[in-house]
C-alpha positions in Angstrom: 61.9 98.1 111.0 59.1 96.4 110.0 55.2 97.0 109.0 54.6 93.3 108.2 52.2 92.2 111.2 49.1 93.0 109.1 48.2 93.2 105.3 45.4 96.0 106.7 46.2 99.3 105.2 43.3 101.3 107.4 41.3 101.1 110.2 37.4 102.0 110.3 34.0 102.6 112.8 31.5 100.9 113.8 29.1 100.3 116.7 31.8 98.6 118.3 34.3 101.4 117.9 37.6 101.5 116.0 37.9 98.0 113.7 40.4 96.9 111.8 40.1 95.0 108.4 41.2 91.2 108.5 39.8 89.7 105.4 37.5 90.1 102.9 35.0 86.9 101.5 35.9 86.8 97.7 33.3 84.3 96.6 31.8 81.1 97.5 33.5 77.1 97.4 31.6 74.6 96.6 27.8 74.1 97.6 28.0 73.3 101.1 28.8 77.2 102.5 32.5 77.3 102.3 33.4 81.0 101.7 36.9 81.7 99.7 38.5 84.4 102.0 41.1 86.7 101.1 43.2 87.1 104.4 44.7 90.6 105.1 46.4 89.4 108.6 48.9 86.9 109.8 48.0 87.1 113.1 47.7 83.4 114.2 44.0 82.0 114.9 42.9 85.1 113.3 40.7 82.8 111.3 39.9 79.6 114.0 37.2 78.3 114.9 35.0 79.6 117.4 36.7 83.5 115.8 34.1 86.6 116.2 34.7 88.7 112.8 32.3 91.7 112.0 31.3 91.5 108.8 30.6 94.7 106.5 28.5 93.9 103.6 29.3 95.8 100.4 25.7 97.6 99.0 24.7 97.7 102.7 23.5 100.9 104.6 26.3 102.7 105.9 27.4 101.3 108.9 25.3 97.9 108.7 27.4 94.9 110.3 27.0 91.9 110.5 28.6 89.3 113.3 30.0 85.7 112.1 31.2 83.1 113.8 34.2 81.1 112.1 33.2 77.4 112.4 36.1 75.8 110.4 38.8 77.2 108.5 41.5 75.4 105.9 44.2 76.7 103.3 43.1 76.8 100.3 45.7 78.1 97.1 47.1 80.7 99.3 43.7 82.2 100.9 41.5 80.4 103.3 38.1 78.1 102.8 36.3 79.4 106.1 32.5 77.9 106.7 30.8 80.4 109.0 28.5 79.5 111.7 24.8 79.5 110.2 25.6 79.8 106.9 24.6 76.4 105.4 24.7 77.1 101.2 26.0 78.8 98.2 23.3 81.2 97.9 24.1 82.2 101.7 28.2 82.7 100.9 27.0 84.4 97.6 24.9 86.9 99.6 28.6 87.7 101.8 30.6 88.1 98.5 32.6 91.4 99.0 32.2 91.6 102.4 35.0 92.9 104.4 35.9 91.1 107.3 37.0 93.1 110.7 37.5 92.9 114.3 37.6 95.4 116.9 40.9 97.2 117.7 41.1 96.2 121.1 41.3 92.4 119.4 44.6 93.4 117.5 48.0 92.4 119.5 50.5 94.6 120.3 53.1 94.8 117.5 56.7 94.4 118.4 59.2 97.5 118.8 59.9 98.6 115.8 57.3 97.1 114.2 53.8 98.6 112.9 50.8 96.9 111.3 49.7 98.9 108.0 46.6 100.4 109.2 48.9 102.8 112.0 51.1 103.6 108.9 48.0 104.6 106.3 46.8 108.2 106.7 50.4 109.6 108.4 51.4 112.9 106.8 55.1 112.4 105.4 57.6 115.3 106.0 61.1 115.0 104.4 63.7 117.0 106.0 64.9 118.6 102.3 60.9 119.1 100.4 59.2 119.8 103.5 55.4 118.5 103.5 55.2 115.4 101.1 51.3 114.4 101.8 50.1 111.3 103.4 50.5 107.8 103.1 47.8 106.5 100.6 48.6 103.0 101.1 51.1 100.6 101.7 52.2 97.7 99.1 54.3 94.9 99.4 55.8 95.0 95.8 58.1 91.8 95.5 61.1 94.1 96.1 60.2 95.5 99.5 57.1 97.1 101.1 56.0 100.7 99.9 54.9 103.7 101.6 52.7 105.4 98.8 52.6 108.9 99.4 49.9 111.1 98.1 49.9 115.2 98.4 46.4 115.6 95.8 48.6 116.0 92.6 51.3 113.1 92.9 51.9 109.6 94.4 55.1 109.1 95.5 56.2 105.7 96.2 59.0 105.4 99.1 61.1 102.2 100.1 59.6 101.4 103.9 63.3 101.3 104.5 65.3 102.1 107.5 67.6 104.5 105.6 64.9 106.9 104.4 62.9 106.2 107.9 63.9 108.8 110.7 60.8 108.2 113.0 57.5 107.2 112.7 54.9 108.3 115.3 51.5 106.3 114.9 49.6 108.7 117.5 50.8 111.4 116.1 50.0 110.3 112.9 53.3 111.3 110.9 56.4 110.0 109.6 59.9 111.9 109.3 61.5 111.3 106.1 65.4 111.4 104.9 64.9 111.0 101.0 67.8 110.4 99.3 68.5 113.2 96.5 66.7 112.9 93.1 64.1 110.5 94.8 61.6 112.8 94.6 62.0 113.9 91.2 62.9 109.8 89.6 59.6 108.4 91.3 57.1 110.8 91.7 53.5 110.9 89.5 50.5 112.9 88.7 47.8 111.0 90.9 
């Protein structure tokens, strides 16, 4: 069991349908239009050149996208130094800091069995077989230890190891997830959100 195929914890719309959040530009490099870029994928060529990503600028009208072309990409401190197509200078990467990258979800591969990327996983209402209704997966961390389910019912956040001993099915398109918590779980881990 595994949700690592993507760092994306949601998916959104936009004129292109259903996207799903690949990166976002954290600031410019440099004077010569390198963007720093925070990946949230490990999909390979995600970030080559030649790459289509929709670009959603933060302070933009709703639903405002932008298209960029990836022209050359290199590691860089454990993100990515990507130079887009067209943009030449710093001003030009300044004016894309925040912005999240996406693609379309027809671009994301088909995870493995047993495997889900983060975005299928966020939103799924949690039942446990003993509490019943636990709320819906807020997000998902990768905490050193393990990745975590953190569930959210309006009043607490409940963090739960994404492990197969507490998994008993997870259904994407049906949007939930069957639980087996172990005793005291609930009551060790739980807080007020």
């Amino acid at each position: 069991m595994s949700s690592r195929s993507s760092k994306k914890t949601s998916s959104s719309s936009s004129s292109d349908g259903e996207t799903v959040e690949v990166g976002r530009v954290v600031r410019p490099h440099g004077i010569a239009g390198e963007a720093v870029v925070e990946p949230l994928t490990d999909v390979p060529g995600r970030f080559a050149a030649g790459a289509e990503l929709l670009a959603s600028l933060p302070g933009a009208l709703e639903g405002a996208v932008s298209r960029l072309t990836v022209e050359s990409c290199r590691p860089h401190r454990g993100r990515l130094l990507v130079r887009f197509a067209g943009v030449g200078d710093r001003d030009e990467v300044e004016a894309l800091r925040g912005a999240v990258l996406e693609v379309p979800l027809s671009a994301v591969p088909v995870p493995p069995a047993d495997t889900w990327y983060y975005f299928q996983l966020a939103g799924c209402r949690c039942r446990d077989r003993r509490h019943g209704d636990l709320g819906e997966v807020a997000d998902v961390v990768e905490d050193g230890g393990g990745v975590l389910l953190v569930i959210d019912d309006g009043s607490r956040r409940l963090p739960v190891p994404f492990v197969r001993g507490m998994i008993r099915e997870i259904d994407p398109d049906g949007r939930r997830i069957e639980l087996d918590l172990p005793e005291g779980l609930l009551e060790a881990c739980a807080s007020k959100s």
